[in-house]
C-alpha positions as a printed Julia matrix, in Angstrom:
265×3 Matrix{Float64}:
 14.74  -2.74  -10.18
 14.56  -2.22  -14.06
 16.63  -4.7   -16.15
 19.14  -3.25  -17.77
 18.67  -2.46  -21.75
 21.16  -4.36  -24.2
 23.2   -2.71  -26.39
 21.1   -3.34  -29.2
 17.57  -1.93  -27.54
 19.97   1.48  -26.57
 20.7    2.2   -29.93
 17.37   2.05  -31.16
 16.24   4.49  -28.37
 19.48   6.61  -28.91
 18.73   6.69  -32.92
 15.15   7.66  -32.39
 15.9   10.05  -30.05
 19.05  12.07  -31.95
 17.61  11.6   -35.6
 14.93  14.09  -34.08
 18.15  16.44  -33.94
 19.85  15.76  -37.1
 18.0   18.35  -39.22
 18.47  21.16  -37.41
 21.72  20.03  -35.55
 24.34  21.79  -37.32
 22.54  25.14  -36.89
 22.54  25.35  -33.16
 25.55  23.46  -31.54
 27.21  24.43  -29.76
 25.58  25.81  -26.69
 28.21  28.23  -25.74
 27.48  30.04  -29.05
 31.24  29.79  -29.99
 32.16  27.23  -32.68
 35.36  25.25  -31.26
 35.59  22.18  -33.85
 38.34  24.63  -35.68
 40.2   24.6   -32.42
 39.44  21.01  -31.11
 40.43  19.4   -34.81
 43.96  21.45  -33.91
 44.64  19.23  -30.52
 43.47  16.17  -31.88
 45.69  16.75  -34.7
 48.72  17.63  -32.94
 47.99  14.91  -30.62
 47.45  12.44  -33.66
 50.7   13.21  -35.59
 49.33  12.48  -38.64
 48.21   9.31  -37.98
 44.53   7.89  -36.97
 41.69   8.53  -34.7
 38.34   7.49  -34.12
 35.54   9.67  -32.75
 33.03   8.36  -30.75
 29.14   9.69  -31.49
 30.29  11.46  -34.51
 27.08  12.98  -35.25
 27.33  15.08  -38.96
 30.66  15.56  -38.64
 31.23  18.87  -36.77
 35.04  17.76  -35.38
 35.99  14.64  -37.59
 35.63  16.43  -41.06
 38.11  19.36  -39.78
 40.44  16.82  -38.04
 40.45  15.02  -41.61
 41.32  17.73  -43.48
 44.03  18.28  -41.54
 45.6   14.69  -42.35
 44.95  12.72  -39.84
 43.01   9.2   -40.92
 39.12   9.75  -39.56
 36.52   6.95  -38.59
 33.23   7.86  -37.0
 30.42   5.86  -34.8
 27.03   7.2   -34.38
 23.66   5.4   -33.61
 21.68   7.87  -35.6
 21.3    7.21  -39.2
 19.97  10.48  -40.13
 23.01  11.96  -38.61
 25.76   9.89  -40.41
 23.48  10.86  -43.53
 23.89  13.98  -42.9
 27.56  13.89  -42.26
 28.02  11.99  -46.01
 26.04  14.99  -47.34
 28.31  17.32  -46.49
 32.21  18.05  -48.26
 34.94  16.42  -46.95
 32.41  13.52  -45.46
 33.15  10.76  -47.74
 37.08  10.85  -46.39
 35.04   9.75  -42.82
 35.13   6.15  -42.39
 31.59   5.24  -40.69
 30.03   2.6   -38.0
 26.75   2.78  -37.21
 25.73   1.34  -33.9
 26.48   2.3   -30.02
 29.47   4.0   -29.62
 30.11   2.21  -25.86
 30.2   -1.1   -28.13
 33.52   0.98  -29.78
 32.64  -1.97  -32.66
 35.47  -1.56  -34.76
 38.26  -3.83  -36.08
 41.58  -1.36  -36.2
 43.47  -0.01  -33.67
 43.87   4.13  -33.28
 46.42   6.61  -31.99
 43.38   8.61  -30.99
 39.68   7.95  -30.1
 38.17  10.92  -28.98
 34.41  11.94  -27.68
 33.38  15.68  -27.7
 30.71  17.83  -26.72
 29.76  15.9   -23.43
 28.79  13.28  -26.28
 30.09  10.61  -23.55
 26.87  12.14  -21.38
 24.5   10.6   -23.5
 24.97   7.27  -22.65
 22.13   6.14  -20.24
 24.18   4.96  -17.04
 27.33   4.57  -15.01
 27.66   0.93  -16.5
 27.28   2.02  -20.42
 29.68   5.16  -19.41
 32.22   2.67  -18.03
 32.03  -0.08  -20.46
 32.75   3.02  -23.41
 36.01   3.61  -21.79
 37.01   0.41  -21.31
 35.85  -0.55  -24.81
 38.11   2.74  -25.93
 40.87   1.35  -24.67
 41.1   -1.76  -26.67
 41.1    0.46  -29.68
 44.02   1.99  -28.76
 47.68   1.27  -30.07
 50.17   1.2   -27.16
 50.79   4.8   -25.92
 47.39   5.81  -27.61
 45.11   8.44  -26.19
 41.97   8.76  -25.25
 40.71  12.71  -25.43
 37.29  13.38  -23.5
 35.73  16.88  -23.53
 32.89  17.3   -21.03
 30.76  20.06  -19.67
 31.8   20.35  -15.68
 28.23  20.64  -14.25
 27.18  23.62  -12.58
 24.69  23.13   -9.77
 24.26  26.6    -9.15
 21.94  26.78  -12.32
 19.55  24.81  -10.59
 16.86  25.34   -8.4
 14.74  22.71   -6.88
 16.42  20.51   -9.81
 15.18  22.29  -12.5
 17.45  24.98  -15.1
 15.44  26.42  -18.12
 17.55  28.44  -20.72
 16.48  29.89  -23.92
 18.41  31.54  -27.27
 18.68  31.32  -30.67
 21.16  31.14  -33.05
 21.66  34.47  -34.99
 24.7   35.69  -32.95
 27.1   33.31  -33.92
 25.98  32.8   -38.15
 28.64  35.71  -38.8
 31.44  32.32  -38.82
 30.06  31.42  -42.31
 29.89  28.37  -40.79
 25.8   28.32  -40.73
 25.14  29.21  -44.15
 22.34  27.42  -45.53
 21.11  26.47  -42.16
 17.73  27.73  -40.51
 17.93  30.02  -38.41
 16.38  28.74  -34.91
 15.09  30.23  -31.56
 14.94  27.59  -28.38
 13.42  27.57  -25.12
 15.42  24.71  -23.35
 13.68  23.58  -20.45
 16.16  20.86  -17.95
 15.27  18.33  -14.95
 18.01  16.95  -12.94
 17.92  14.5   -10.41
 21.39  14.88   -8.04
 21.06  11.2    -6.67
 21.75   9.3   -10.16
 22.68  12.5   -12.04
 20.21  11.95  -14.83
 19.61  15.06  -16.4
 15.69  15.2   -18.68
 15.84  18.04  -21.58
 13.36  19.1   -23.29
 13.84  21.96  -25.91
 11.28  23.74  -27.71
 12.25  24.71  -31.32
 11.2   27.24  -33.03
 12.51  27.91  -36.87
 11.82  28.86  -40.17
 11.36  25.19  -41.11
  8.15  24.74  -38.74
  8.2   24.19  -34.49
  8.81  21.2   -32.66
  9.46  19.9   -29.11
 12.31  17.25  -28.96
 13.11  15.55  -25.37
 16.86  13.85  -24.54
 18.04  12.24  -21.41
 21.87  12.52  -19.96
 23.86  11.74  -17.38
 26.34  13.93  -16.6
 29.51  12.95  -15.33
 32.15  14.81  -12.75
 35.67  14.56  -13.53
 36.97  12.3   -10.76
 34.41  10.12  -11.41
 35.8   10.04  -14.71
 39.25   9.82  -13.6
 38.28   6.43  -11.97
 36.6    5.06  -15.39
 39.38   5.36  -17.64
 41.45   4.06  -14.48
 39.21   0.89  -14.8
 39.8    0.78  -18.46
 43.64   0.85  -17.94
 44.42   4.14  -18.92
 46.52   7.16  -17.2
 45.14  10.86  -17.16
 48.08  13.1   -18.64
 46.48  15.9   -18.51
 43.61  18.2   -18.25
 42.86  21.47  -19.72
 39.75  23.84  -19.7
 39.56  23.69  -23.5
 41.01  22.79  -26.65
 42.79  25.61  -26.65
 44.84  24.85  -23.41
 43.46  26.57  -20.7
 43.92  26.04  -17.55
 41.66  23.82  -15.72
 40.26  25.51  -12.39
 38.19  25.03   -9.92
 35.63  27.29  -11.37
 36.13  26.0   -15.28
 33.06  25.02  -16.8
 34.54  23.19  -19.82
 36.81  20.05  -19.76
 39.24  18.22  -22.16
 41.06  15.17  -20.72
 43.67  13.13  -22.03
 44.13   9.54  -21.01
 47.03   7.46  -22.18
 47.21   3.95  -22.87
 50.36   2.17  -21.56
């Protein structure tokens, strides 16, 4: 059995692996092709009452620099450098109070009404253990009836075959938001390898843009909701409630998007 990586030795994997991303980042997330940091910075807001959160792998800012705009007190953690550069780069991104360093650590000194992980962000964490220990570590950083918001891709196994998805696209259909301008324009081929037994998903995407190609490999593990469920249980916290989306949609059987809401007692 492999000994298990310290904190310090993930985040140097972790930044070496998403600084690869940061250039091109804000031109192709997210997957769906529909932009919903408007709509999550709305919930987290409402959910916040004005007061503070703390995002979790806060990458350049996609959610956190909406959310502060709206008036709600922002910190950020990220392991990658280049990305928390990039986030300071942009407007709005000096109101972000930033950590960098792993995000499970939750190495901060203040309690939040909010701490909040999006875009299966929570997958990227390299095992059960690290997944746990981020929850756990969440909830210390909450004020009593704080809540923890997680929104996670439900995995569909149908994509598979033989434990392999690929998936291509590129990012032209969704620059009529505005929200792209500047950015180059990008076509992928996304080639994925999952393994069902420890749920360790192996990406590998081919870019293609006007800035040059390159091919850029990441490793996840995905996590189902119940097994979730029993993390934050582990952590002390309550689910309140579950919705397919930030904009409150029901959560079915067949939804392929979840946000989750745990409260602290």
């Amino acid at each position: 059995m492999n000994a298990r990586k310290t904190s310090k030795q993930w985040q140097e994997e972790a930044a070496a692996e998403w600084d690869r991303y940061a250039e091109i980042w804000d031109s192709w997330t997210p997957d769906d092709n529909r932009d919903d940091a408007e709509e999550a910075a709305d919930f987290l807001a409402e959910l916040s009452k004005g007061g503070s959160a703390l995002e979790l792998g806060v990458g350049t800012g996609r959610v956190a620099i909406p959310l502060s705009a709206r008036g709600v007190r922002v910190s950020g953690i990220d392991a990658s450098p280049k990305m928390l550069e990039r986030l300071r780069e942009k407007e709005g991104g000096d109101r972000i109070d930033l950590y960098e360093g792993n995000f499970a650590d939750v190495d901060v000194d203040k309690l939040y009404d909010v701490v909040f992980i999006a875009l299966a962000t929570l997958f990227v964490l390299p095992d059960q253990h690290e997944q746990t220990r981020c929850l756990e570590n969440s909830a210390k950083r909450l004020k009593p009836g704080g809540r923890l918001v997680i929104q996670n891709i439900v995995p569909d196994m149908s994509n598979y075959q033989r434990g392999r998805h690929n998936d291509y696209g590129m990012t032209e259909p969704f620059r009529v938001s505005g929200r792209l301008a500047g950015h180059p324009r990008l076509a992928w081929f996304e080639m994925n390898t999952m393994d069902p037994t420890t749920q360790m998903i192996k990406r590998t995407d081919v870019i293609m843009s006007e800035k040059g190609n390159r091919i850029i490999a990441a490793t996840m593990r995905y996590i189902w909701p119940a097994e979730q469920d029993l993390m934050a249980r582990l952590g002390g916290l309550e689910l309140e409630e579950r919705w397919g989306g930030w904009r409150g949609e029901a959560f079915q059987y067949d939804s392929r998007d979840s946000v989750s809401v745990y409260r602290k007692p």
